[in-house]
Backbone as JSON Lines, residues from 0, in Angstrom:
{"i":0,"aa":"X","n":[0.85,-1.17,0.0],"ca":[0.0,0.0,0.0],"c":[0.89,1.22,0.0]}
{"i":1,"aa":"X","n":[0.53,2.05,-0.81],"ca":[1.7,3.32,-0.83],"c":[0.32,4.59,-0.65]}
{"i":2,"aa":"X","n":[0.58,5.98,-0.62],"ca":[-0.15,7.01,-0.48],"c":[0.38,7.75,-1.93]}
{"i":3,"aa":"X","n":[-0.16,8.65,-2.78],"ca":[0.01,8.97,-3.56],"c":[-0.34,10.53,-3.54]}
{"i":4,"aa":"X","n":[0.7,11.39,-4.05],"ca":[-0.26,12.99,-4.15],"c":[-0.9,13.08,-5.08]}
{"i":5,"aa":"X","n":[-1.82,14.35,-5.04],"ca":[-2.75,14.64,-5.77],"c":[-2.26,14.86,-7.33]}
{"i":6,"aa":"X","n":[-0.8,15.42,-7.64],"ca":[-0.79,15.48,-8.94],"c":[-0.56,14.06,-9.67]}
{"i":7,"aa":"X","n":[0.06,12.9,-8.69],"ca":[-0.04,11.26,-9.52],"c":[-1.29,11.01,-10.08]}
{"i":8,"aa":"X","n":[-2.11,11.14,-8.61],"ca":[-3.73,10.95,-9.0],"c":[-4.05,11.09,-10.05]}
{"i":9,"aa":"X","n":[-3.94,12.66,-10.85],"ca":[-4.59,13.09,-11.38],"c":[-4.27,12.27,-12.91]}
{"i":10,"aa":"X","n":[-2.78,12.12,-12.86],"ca":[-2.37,11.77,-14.14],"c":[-2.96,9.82,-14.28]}
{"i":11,"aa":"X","n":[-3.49,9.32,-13.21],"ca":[-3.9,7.95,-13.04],"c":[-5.16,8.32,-13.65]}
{"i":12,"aa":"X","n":[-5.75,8.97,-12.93],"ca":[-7.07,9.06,-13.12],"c":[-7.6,9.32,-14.65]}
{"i":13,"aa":"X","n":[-6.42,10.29,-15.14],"ca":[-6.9,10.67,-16.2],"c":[-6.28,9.74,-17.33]}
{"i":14,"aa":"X","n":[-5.62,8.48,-16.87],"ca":[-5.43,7.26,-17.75],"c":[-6.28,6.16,-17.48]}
{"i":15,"aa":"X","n":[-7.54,6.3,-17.06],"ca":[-8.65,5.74,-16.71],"c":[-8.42,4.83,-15.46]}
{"i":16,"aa":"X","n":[-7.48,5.01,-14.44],"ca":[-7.28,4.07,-13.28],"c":[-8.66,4.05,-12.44]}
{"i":17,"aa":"X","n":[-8.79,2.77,-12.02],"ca":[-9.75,2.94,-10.84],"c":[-9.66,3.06,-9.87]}
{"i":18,"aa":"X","n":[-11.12,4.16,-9.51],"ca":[-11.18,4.87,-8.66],"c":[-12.41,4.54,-7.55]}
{"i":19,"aa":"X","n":[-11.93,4.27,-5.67],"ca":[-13.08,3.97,-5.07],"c":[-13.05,4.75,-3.82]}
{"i":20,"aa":"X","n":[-14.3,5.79,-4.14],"ca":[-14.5,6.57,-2.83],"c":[-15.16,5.89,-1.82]}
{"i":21,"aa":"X","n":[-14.35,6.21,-0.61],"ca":[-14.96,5.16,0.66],"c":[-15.42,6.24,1.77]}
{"i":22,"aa":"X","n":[-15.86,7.69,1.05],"ca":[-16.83,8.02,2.4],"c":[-18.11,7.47,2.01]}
{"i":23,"aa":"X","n":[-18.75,8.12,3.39],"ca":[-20.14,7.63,3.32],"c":[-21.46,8.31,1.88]}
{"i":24,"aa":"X","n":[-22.41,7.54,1.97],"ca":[-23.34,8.08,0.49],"c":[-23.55,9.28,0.48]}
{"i":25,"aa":"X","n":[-24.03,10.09,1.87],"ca":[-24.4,11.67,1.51],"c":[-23.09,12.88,1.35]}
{"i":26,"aa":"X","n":[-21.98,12.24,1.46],"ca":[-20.97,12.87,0.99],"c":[-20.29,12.57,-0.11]}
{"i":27,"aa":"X","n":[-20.46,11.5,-0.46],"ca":[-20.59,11.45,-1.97],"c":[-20.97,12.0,-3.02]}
{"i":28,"aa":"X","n":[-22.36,11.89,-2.48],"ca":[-23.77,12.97,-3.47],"c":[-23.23,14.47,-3.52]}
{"i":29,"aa":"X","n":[-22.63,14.85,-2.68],"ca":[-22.37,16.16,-2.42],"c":[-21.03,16.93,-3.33]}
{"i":30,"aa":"X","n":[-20.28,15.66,-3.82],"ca":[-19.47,15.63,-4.7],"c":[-18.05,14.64,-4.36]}
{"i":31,"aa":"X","n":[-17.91,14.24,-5.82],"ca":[-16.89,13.36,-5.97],"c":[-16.33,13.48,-7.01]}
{"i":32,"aa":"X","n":[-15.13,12.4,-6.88],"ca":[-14.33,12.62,-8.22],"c":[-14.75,11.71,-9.37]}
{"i":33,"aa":"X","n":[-15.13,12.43,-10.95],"ca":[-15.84,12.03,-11.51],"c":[-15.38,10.16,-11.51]}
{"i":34,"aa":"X","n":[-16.57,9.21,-11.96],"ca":[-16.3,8.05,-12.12],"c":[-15.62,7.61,-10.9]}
{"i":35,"aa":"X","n":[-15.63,8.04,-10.14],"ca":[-15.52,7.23,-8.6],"c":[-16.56,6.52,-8.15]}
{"i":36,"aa":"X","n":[-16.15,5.31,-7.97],"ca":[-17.21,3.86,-7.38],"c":[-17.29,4.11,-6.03]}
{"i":37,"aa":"X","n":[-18.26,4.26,-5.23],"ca":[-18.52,4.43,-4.25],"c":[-18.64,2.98,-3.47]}
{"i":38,"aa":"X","n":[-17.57,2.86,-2.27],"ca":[-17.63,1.86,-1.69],"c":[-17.38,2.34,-0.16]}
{"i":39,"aa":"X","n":[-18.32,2.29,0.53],"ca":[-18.12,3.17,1.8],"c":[-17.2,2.18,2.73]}
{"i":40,"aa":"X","n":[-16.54,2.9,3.7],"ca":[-15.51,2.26,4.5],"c":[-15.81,1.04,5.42]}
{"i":41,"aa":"X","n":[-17.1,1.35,6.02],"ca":[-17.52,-0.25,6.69],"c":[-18.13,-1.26,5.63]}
{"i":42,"aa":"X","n":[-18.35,-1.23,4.36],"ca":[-18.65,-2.38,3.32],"c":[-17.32,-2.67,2.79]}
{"i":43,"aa":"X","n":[-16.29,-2.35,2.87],"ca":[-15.38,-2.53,2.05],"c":[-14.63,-4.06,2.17]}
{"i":44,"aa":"X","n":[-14.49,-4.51,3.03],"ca":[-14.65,-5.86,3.3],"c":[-15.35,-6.6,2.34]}
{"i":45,"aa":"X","n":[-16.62,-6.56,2.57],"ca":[-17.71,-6.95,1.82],"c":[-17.12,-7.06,-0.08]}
{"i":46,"aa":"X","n":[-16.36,-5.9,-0.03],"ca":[-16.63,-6.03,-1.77],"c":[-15.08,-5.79,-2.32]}
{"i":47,"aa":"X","n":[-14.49,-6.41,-1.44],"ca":[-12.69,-6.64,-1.64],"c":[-12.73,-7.24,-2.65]}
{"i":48,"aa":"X","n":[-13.93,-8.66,-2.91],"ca":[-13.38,-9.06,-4.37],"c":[-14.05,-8.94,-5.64]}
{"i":49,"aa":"X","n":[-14.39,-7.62,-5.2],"ca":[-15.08,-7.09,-6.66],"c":[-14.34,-5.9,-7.41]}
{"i":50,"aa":"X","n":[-12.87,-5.78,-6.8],"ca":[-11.79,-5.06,-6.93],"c":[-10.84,-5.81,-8.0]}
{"i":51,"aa":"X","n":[-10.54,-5.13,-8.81],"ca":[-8.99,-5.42,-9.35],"c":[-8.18,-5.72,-8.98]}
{"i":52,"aa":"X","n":[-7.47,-6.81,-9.31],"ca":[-6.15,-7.66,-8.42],"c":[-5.05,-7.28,-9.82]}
{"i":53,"aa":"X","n":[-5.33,-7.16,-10.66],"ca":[-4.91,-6.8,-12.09],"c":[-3.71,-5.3,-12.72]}
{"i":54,"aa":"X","n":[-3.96,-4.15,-11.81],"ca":[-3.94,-2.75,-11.76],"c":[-4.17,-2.09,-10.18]}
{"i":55,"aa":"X","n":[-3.16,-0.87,-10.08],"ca":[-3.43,0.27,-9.17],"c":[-4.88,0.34,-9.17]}
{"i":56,"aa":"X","n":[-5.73,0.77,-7.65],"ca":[-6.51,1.26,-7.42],"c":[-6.32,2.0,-6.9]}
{"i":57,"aa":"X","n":[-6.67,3.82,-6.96],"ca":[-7.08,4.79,-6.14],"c":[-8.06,4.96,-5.26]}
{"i":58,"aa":"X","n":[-7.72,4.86,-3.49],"ca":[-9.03,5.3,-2.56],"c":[-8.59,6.85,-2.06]}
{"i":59,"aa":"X","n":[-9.82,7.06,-2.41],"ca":[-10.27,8.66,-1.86],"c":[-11.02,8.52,-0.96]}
{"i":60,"aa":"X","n":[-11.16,9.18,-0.03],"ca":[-12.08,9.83,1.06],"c":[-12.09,11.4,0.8]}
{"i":61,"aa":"X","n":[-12.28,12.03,2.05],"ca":[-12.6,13.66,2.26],"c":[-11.07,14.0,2.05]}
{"i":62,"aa":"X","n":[-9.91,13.41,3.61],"ca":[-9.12,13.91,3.52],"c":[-7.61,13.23,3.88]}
{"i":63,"aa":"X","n":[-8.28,11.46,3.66],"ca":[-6.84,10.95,3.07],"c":[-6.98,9.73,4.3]}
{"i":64,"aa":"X","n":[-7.39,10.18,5.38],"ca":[-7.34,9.25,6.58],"c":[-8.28,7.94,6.36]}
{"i":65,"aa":"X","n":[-9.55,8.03,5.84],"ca":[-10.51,6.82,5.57],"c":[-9.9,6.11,4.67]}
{"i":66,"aa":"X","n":[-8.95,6.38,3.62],"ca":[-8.94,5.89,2.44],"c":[-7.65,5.23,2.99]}
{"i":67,"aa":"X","n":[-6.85,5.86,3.59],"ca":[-5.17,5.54,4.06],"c":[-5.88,4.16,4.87]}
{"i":68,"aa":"X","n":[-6.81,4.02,5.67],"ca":[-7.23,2.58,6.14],"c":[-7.48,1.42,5.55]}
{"i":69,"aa":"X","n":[-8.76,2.17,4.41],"ca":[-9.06,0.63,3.64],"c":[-8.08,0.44,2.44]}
{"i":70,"aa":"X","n":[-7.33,1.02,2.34],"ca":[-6.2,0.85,1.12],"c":[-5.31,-0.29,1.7]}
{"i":71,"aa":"X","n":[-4.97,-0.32,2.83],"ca":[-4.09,-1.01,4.04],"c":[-4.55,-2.33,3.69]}
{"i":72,"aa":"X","n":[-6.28,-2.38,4.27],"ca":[-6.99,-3.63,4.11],"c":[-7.16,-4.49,2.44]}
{"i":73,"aa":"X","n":[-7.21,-3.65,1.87],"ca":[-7.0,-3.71,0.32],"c":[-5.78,-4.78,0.02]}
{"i":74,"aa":"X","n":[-4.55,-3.95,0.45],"ca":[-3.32,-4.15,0.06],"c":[-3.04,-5.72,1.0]}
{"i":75,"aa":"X","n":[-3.81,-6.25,2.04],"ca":[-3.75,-6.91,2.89],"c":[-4.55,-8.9,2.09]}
{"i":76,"aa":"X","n":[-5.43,-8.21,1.07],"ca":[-6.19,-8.88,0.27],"c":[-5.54,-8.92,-0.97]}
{"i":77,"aa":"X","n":[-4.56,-8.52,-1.4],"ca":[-3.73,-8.1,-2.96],"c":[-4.06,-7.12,-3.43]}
{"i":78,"aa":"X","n":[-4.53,-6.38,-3.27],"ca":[-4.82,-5.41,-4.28],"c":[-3.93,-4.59,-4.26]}
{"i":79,"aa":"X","n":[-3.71,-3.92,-5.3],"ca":[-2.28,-3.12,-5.0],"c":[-2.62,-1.57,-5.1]}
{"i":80,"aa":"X","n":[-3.12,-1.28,-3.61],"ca":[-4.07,0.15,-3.37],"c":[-3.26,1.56,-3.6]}
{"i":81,"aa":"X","n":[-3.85,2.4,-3.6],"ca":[-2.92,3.39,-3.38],"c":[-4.13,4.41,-2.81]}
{"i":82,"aa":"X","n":[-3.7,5.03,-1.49],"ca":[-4.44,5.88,-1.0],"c":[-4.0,7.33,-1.38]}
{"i":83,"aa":"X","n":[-5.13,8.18,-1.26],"ca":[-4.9,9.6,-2.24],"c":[-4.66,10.58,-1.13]}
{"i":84,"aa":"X","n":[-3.57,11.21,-0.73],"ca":[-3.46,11.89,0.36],"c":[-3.83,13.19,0.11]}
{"i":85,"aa":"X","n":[-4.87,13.46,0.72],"ca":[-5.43,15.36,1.27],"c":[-6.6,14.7,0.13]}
{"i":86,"aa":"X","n":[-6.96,13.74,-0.32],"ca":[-8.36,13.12,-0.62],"c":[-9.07,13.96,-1.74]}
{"i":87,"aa":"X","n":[-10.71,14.16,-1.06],"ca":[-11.72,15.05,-1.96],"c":[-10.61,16.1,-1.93]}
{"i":88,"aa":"X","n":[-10.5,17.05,-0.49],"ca":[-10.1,18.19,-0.62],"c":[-9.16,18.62,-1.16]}
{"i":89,"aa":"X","n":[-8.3,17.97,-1.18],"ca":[-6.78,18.11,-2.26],"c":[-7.39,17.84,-3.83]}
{"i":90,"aa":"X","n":[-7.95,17.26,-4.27],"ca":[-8.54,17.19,-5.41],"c":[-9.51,18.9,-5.47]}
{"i":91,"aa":"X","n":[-10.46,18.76,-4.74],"ca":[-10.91,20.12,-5.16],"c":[-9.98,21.4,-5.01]}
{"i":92,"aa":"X","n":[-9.3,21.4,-4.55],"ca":[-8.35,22.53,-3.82],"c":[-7.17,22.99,-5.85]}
{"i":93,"aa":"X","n":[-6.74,21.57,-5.8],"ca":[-5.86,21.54,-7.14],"c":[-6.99,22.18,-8.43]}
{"i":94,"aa":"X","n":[-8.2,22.09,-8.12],"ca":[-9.05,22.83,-9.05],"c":[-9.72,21.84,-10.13]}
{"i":95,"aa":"X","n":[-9.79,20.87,-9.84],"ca":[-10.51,19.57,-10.33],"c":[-11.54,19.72,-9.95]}
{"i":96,"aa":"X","n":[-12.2,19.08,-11.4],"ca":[-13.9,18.94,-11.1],"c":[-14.44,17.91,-10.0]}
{"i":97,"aa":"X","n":[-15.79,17.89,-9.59],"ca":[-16.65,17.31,-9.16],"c":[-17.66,17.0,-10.38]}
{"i":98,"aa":"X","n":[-18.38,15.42,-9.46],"ca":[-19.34,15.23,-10.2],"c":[-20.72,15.26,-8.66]}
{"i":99,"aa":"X","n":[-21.5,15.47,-9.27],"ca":[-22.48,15.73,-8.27],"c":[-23.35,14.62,-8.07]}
{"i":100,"aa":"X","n":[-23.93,14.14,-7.14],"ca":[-25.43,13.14,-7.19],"c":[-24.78,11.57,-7.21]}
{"i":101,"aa":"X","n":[-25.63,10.63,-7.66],"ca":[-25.1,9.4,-7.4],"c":[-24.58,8.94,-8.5]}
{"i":102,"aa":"X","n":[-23.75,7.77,-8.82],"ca":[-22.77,7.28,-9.42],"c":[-23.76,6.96,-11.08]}
């Protein structure tokens, strides 16, 4: 499991890497990073193997700490996670869009 800054992200993201936001649904709705799969932090267990064992995955949260957990648990299952440090807000802050509402 490694942590990644926001400008790797961006260049992942924008080579179609996947992406799984693990806050909860009404902060999601409120905005996310576009094409982010919403997998909230207490299901994530639950849907470890509906993840890519194949490729990097990016977890986002708000602000790096939710995602820095289940990336751990991720990486603990194979996946080869990468948590997004300073999260939503480092993403919005760098001046990246949001997508609004549900997935």
């Amino acid at each position: 499991m490694q942590e990644v800054e926001i400008d790797a992200f961006a260049v992942a993201h924008a080579s179609g890497a996947p992406v799984v936001d693990v806050r909860e649904p009404h902060e999601y709705r409120r905005g996310h990073v576009p094409g982010a799969q919403l997998i909230p932090l207490g299901v994530v267990p639950l849907r470890i193997r509906d993840l890519p064992k194949d490729r990097p995955v990016y977890v986002i949260c708000a602000s790096g700490h939710r995602s820095y957990a289940a990336a751990q648990g991720m990486a603990r299952a194979g996946i080869d996670a990468r948590s997004v440090r300073g999260g939503t807000r480092a993403w919005t802050k760098a001046g990246r869009p949001l997508s609004l509402g549900k997935q």
